[in-house]
C-alpha positions in Angstrom: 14.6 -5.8 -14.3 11.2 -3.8 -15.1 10.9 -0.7 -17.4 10.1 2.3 -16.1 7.0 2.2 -18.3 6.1 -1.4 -17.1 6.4 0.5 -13.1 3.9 2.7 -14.1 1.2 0.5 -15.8 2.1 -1.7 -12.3 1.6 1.3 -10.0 -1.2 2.5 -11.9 -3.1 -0.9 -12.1 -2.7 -1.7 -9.0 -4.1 1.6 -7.5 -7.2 1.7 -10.0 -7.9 -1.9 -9.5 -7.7 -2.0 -5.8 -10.0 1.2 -5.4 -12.3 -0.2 -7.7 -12.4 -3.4 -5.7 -12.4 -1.9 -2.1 -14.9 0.3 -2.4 -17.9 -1.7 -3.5 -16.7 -4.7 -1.3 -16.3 -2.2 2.1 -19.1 -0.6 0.9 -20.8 -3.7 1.0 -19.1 -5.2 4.4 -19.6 -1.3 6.3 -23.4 -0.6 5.1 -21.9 2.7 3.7 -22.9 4.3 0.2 -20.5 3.6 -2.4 -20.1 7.0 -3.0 -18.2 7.7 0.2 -16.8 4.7 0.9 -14.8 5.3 -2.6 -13.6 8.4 -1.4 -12.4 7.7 1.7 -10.7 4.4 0.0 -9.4 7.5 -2.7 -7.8 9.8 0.1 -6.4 6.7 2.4 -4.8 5.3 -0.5 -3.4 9.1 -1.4 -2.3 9.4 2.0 -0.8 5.8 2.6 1.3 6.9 -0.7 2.7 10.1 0.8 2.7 8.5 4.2 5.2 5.8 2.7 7.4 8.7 1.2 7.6 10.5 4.4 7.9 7.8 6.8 10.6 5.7 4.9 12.8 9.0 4.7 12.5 9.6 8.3 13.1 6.2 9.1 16.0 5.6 6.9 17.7 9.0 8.6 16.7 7.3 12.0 18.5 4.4 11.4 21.5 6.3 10.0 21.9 8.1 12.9 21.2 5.5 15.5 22.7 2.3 13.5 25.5 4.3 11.3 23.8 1.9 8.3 20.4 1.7 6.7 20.8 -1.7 6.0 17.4 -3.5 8.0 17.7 -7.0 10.0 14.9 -9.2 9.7 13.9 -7.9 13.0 14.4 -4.5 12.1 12.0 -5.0 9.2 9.3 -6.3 11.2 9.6 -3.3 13.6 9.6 -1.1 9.8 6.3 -2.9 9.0 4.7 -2.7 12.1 5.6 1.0 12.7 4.2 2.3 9.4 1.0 0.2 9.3 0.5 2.2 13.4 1.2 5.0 11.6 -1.0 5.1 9.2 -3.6 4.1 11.0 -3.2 7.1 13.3 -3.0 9.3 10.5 -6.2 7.5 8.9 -8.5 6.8 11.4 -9.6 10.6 12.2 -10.2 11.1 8.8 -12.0 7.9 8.5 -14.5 8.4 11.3 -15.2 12.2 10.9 -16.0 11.9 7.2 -18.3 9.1 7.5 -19.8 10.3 11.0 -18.6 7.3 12.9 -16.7 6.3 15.8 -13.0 6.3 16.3 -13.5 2.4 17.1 -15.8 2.0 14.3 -13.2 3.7 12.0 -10.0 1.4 13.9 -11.9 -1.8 12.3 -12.6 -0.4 8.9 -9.2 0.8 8.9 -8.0 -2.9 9.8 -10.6 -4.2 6.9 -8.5 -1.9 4.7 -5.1 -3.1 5.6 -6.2 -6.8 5.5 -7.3 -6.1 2.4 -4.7 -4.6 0.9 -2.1 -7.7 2.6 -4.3 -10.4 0.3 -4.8 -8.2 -2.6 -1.0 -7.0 -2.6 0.0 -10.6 -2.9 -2.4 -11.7 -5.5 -2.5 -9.0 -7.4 1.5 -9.4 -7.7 1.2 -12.7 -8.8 -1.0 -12.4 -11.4 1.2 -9.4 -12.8 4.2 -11.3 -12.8 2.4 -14.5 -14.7 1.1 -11.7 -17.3 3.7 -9.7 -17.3 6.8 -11.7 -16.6 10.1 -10.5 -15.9 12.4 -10.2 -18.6 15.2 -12.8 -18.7 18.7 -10.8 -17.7 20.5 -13.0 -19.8 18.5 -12.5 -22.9 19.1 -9.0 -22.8 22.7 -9.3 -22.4 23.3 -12.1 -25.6 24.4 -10.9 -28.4 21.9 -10.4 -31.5 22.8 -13.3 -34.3 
């Protein structure tokens, strides 16, 4: 299991990394100035962070009331997934296209550039954590010092 100090640096990386990737790249992909393509990546990832708070405790009540459990089927996990990223997207895409003075269909695909994003770089950027920072080995921790 991970220290609450290695959650942090993995949190923290993550974030830092990803904005420092996203921006130059959309940037790059959107013809917009780095400048403001970093903050909108800044205040979507800000809001996809409280979003996520909000949204799994509503959800989790949901289910609790409706199902009695919060325990999630595979099924009911793809519905979770697919529910929060239409979320989010509502709650971004306003943002997105009055701050950088574009349309609400211009702002849907940079929104979708994000989240696409985000799906490859989650993956590899866990990856590569895990091979640098492996998981301690239960059992070593539970042995006995000689």
């Amino acid at each position: 299991m991970r220290t609450t100090g290695d959650r942090i640096r993995h949190a923290l990386s993550f974030e830092i990394i990803g904005l420092f990737t996203i921006a130059p790249l959309g940037g790059w992909v959107f013809g917009v100035p780095l400048e403001a393509i970093g903050l909108v990546a800044l205040v979507s990832a800000t809001i996809a962070t409280l979003w996520n708070y909000v949204y799994n405790f509503l959800f989790d009540h949901a289910m609790l009331r409706i199902a009695g459990d919060v325990r999630k089927s595979l099924a009911v996990r793809v519905g979770h997934a697919i529910l929060f990223e239409a979320g989010l997207l509502a709650l971004l895409m306003p943002f997105i296209a009055w701050y950088l003075d574009i349309s609400l269909l211009q702002a849907f695909k940079m929104d979708l550039f994000f989240a696409l994003f985000y799906l490859v770089y989650a993956f590899i950027f866990n990856w590569a954590y895990d091979l640098i920072f492996p998981i301690p080995d239960p059992r070593r921790a539970e042995s006995p010092a000689a």
